[in-house]
C-alpha positions in Angstrom: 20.4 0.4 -7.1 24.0 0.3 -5.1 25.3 2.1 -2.5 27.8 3.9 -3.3 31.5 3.7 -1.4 30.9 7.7 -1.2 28.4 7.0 1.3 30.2 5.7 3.1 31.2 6.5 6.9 34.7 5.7 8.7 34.8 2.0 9.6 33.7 0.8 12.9 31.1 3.7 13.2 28.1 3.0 15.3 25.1 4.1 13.7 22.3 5.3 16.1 19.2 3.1 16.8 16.9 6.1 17.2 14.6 4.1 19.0 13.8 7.4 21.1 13.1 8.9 18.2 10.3 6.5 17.4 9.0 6.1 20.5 8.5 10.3 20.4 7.3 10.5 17.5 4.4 7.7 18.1 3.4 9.9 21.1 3.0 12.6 18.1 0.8 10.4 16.0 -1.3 9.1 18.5 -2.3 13.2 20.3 -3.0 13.7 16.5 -5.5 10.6 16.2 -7.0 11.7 19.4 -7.0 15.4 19.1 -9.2 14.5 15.2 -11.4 12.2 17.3 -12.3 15.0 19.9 -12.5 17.9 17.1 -15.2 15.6 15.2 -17.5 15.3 18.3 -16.8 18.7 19.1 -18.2 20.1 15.9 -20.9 17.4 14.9 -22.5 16.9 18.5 -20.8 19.7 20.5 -18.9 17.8 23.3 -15.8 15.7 23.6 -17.0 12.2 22.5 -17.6 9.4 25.8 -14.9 7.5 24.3 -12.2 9.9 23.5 -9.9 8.6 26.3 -11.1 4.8 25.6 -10.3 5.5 21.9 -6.5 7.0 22.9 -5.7 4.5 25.5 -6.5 1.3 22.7 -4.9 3.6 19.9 -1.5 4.3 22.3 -1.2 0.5 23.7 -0.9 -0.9 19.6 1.3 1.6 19.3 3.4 0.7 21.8 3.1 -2.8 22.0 4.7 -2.6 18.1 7.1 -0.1 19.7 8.3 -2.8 22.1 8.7 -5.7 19.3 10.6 -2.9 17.0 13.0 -1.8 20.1 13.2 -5.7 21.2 13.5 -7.4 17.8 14.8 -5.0 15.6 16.5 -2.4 17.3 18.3 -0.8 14.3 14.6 -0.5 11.9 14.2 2.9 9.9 12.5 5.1 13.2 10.4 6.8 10.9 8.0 3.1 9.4 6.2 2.6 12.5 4.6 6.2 13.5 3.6 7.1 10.0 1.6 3.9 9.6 0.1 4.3 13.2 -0.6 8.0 12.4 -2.6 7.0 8.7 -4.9 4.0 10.9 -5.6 6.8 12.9 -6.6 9.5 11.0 -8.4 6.6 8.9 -9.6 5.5 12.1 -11.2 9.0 12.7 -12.6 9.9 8.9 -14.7 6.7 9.2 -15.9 7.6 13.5 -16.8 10.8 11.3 -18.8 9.1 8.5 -20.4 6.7 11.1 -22.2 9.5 12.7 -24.4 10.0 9.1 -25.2 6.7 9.2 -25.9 5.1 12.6 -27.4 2.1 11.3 -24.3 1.2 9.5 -21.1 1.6 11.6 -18.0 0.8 10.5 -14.9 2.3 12.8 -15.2 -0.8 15.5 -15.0 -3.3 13.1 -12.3 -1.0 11.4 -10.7 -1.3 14.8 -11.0 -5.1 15.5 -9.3 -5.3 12.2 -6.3 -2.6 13.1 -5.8 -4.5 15.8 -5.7 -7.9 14.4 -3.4 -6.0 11.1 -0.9 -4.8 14.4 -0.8 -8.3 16.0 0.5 -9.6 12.6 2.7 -6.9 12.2 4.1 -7.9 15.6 3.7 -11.4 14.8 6.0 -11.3 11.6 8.5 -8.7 13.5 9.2 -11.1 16.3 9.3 -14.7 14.2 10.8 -13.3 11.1 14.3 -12.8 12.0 15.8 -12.4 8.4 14.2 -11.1 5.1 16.3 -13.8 2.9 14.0 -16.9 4.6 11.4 -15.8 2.1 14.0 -16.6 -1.2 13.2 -20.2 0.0 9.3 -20.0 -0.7 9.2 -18.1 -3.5 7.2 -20.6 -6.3 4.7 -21.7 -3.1 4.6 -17.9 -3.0 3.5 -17.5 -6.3 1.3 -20.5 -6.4 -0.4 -19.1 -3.4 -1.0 -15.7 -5.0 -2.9 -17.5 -7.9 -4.9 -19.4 -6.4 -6.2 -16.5 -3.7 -6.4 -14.1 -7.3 -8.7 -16.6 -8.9 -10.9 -17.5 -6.0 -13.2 -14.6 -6.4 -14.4 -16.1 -9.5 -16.4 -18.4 -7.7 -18.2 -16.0 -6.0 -20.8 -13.5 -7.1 -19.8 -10.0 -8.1 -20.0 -7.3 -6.2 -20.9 -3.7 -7.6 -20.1 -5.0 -10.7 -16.4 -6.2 -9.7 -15.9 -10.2 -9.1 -12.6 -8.9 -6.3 -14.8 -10.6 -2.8 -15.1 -13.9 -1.0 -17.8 -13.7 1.0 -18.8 -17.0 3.5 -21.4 -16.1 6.1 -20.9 -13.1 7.2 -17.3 -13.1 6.9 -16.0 -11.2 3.8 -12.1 -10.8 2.7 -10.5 -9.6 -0.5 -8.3 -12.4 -1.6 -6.5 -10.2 -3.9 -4.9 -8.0 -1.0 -3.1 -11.2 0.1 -1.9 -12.2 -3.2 0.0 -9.0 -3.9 2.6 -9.5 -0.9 2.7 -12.8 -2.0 4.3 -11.7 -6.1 6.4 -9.1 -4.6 8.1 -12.1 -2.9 8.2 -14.1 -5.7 9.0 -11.4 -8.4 11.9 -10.4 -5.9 13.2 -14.1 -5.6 12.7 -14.8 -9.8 14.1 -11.4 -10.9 17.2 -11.8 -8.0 18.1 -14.9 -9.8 17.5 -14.1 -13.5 18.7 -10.3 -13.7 22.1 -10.9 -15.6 19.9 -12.9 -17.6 17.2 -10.5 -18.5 19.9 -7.3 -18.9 22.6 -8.9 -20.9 21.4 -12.2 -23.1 19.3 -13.0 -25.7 18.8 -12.0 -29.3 18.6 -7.6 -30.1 15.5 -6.2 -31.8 16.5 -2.5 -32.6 17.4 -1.1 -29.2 16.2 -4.1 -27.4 17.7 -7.1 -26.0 15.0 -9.5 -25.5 16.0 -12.5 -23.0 15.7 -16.0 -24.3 12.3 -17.9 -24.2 13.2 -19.4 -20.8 13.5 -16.0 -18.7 10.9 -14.1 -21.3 8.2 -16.8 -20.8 7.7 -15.4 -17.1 7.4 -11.6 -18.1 4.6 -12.7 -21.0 2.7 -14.8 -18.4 2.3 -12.4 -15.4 0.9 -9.6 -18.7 -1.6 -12.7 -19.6 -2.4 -13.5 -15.8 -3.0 -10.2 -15.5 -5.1 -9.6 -18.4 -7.3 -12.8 -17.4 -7.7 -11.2 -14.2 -9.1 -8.3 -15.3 -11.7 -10.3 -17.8 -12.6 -12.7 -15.6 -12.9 -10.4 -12.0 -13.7 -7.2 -14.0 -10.7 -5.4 -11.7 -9.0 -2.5 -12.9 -7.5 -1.5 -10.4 -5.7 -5.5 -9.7 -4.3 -5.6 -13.0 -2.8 -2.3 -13.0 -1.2 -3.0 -9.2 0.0 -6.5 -10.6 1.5 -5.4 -13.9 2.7 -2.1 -12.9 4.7 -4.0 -9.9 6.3 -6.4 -11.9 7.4 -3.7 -14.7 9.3 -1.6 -11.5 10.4 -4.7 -10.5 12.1 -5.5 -13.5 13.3 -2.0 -14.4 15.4 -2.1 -10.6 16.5 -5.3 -11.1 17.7 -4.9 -14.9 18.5 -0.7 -14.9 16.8 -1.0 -18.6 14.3 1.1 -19.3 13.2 0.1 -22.5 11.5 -2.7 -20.3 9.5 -0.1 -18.6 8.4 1.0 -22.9 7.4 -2.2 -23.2 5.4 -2.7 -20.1 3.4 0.1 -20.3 2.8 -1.0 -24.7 1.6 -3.8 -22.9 -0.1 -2.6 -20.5 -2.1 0.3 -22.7 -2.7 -2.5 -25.1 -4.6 -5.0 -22.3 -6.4 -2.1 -21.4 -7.6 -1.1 -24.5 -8.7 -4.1 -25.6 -10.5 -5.2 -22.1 -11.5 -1.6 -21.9 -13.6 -2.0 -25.3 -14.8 -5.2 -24.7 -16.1 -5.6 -21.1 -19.4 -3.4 -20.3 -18.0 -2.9 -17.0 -14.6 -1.7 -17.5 -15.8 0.3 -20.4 -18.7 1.7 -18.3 -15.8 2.9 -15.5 -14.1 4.6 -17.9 -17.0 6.7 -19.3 -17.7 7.7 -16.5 -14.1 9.0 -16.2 -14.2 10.4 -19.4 -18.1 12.4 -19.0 -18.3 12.6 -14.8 -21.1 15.3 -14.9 -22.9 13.6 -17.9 -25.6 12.6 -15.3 -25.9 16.0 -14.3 -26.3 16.8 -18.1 -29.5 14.6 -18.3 -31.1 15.6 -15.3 -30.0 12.7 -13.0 -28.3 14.2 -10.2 -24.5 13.9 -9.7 -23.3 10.3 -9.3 -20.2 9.3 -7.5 -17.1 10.7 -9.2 -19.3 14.4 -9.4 -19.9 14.4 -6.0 -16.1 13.1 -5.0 -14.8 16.9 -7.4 -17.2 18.5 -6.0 -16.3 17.4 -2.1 -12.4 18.5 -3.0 -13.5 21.9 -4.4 -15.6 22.5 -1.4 -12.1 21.9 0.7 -10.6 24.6 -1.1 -7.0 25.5 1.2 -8.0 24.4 4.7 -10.9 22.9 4.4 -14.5 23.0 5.8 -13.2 21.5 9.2 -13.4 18.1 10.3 -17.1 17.1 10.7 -18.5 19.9 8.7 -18.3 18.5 5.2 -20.7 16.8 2.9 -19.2 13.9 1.1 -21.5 11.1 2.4 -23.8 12.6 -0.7 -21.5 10.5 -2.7 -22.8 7.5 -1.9 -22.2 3.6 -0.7 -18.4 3.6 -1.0 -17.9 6.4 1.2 -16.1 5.2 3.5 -13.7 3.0 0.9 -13.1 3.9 -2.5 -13.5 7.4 -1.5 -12.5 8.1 1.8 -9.7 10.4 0.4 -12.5 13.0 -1.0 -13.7 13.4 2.9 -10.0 14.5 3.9 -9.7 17.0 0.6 -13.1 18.5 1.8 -13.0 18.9 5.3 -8.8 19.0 5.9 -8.8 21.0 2.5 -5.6 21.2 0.3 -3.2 22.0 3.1 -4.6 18.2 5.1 -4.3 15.9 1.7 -1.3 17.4 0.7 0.1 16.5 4.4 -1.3 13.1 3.8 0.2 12.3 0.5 3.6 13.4 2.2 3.1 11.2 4.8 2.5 8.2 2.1 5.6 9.5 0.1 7.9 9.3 3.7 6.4 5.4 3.7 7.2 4.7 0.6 10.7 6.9 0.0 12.1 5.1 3.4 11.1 2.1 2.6 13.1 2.6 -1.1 16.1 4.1 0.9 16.2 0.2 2.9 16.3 -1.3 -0.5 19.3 1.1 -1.6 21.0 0.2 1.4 20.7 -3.0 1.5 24.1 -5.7 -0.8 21.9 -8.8 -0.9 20.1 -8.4 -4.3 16.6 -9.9 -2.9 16.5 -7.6 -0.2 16.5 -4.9 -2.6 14.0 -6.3 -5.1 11.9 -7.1 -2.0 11.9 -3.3 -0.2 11.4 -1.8 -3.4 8.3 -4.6 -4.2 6.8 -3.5 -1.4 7.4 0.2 -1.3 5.8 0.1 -4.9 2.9 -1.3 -3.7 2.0 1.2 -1.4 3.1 3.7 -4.0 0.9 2.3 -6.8 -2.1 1.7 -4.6 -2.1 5.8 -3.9 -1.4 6.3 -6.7 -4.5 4.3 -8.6 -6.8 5.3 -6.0 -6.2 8.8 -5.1 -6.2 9.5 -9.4 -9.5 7.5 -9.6 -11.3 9.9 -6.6 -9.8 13.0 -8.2 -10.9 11.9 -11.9 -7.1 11.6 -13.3 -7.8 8.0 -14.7 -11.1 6.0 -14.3 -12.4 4.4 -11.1 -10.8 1.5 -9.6 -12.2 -0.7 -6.1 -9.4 -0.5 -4.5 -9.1 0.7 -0.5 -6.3 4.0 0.5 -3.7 2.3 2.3 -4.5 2.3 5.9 -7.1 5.1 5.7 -10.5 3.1 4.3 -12.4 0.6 5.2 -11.5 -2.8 4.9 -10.1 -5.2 6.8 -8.2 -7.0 4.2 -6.0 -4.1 3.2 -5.5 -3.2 6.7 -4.1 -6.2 7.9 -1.8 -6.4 4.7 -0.7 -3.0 4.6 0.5 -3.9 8.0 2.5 -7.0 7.6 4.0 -5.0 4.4 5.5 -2.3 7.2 6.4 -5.3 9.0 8.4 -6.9 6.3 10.0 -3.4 5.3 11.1 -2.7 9.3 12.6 -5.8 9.0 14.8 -5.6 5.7 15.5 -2.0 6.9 16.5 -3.3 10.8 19.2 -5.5 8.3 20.4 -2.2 6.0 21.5 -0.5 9.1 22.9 -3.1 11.1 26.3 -2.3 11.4 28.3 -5.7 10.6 30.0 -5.5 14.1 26.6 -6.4 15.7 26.1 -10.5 16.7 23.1 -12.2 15.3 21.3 -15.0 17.0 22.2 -18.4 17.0 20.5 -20.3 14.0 20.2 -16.7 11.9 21.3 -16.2 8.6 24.0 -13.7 8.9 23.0 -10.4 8.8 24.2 -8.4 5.3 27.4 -6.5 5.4 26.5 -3.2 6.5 29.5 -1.8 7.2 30.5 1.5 5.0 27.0 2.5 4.2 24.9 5.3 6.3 21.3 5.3 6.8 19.6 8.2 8.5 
């Protein structure tokens, strides 16, 4: 993952900051919050909600209070980070107002709010302080020390619908595991910047193979047993796919092998399977996956996975309209696990396929800092986090759609949960921050007491 010297424009060019740009294209994202907003009291109570302007003026001020930190902080970010992950909290922001109005006595999109906002004040937070991505190679064992301990918390804490993946104290409740992931991306990024000659070119050769010696293996072997253990212990599918299937990209960017992404995924089948056969849970989900209509069969009704098919089929092209749809027949996790089968039914195929571009723009640009960038953590570290995004859509959006079985995971940005709000933010952060370094051309002064900025000279980012 180089840049390539054909990329390259004449010496001393000034690339744009596009700061414009953003700022015009958060206008965009914010009229098409808003204009969701009004259509859904429009069509479920037949005028413009009382809050529609209170709802535009908060939405607008996070948008451009982040604007302000990008422009001020890091003038030279990708333009195109900050208004797709304002325009997903909003539409998410909207699908959950929606939901709300089935069920009054349990409302969701304030809290949802409070917790945007707080995810934006971090995202702010981490722009502003954070003024180079390579302070992070520094912490990357207290990183991954961190991420254990926040992964094995839930243990001590009763399981929720079957899944131990909560800590609940009072009435506070957080998902420890949406922490922990930034937390390995920053360490896998560090380990795997450090050890990639290592893993691509020593060690003994089994067939077409070259496994690493014992030292720079015994890593790889216990992230597949952490994850394992996580997924017996918290009964989390979802987890232990997002953790294993990170560290096997990881690996495959930082080595160019792919016969470590064979043996990842041999791995990865094989802790499945076994975990799959073993655990009631696990092996319930995927039954379910495997039969979704057997319920219908015996005279039960459709349960959740049914009713999620049966939302996206009632979508059809351009869906029923916002507001006019039925999915809150499929139950409890409405407005989380399967918040994506509201937008197929009411935005239809045309809406989730705008959606799923929108999450393939997040996560292409955020490869595209990566590529740019010289420093080999940068690169490990934009594509850690890009991947995370990626796999989360991925796992969930397959789960709701019946492509694999059901995970508990939250649709970045768009369901509810305060947890993976707030992280999904700092992740943008992080990325407009190794992308703000990618594009900075090397004629540009950094601040006293900064680590100098990578050589960006001779490489073009649009």
């Amino acid at each position: 993952m180089t840049a390539t010297t054909a990329d390259a424009p004449p010496p001393g060019v000034r690339l744009p900051k596009r700061r414009g740009v953003e700022l015009s294209l958060l206008v965009g994202a914010v009229l098409i919050s808003v204009y969701g907003y009004i259509d859904v009291g429009l069509t479920r109570e037949g005028h413009v909600p009382a809050d529609a302007l209170r709802y535009g003026a908060g939405l607008g001020a996070l948008a451009l209070v982040a604007h302000l930190a990008v422009r001020l902080r890091a003038p030279w970010a990708d333009p195109l980070l900050l208004p797709i992950a304002v325009l997903l909290n909003g539409l998410g922001l909207v699908l959950i107002f929606r939901l709300d109005l089935e069920t009054p006595l349990d409302r969701a999109a304030p809290a949802q709010l409070i917790w945007s906002t707080l995810g934006v004040a971090l995202f702010i937070a981490c722009v502003v302080m954070l003024r180079d991505h390579r302070i992070l190679q520094r912490y990357a064992y207290v990183s991954v020390a961190a991420a254990l301990a926040l992964m094995l918390l839930p243990i001590l804490f009763p399981a929720v619908n079957g899944a131990r993946i909560w800590v609940r104290i009072g009435g506070l409740s957080f998902q420890p595991g949406e922490f922990a992931k930034m937390l390995l991306a920053v360490f896998f990024a560090a380990y795997l910047a450090a050890n990639r000659e290592a893993l691509a070119y020593t060690g003994r050769r089994i067939w077409k193979l070259r496994l690493p010696t014992g030292r720079i293996l015994g890593p790889i072997v216990a992230i597949w047993l952490i994850s394992v253990v996580v997924l017996v212990l918290e009964r989390d599918l979802g987890t232990s796919l997002l953790f294993f299937g990170l560290f096997v990209i990881m690996l495959y960017v930082a080595t160019g092998r792919t016969g470590w992404i064979a043996v990842g995924l041999l791995l990865a089948a094989l802790g499945a399977f076994a975990v799959g056969s073993l655990e009631p849970h696990v092996n319930e989900r995927v039954d379910d996956w495997l039969h979704p209509f057997a319920s219908i069969d015996a005279g039960e009704g459709p349960e959740q996975l049914a009713q999620s098919l049966f939302a996206f089929a009632e979508g059809e092209m351009l869906g029923t309209g916002l507001g006019a749809g039925h999915s809150i027949l499929i139950g409890f996790a409405t407005k989380s696990d399967f918040i994506l089968a509201t937008a197929g039914e009411e935005l239809g195929l045309v809406g989730l396929s705008a959606i799923f571009l929108l999450y393939a723009l997040l996560v292409g640009r955020g490869y595209r800092a990566g590529l740019l960038l010289r420093d080999a953590f940068g690169r490990l570290l934009a594509v850690g986090f890009a991947s995370i995004l990626a796999l989360q859509v991925f796992v969930i959006a397959g789960g709701v759609m019946g492509l694999i079985p059901l995970t508990g995971m939250a649709m970045p940005f768009l369901a509810q949960g305060g947890s993976s709000v707030v992280t999904n933010w700092i992740i943008v952060a992080l990325l407009i921050r190794v992308s703000d370094s990618a594009r900075r051309p090397a004629t540009e002064p950094v601040e006293a007491g900064v680590l100098a900025a990578p050589a960006a000279a001779g490489r073009r980012a649009r």
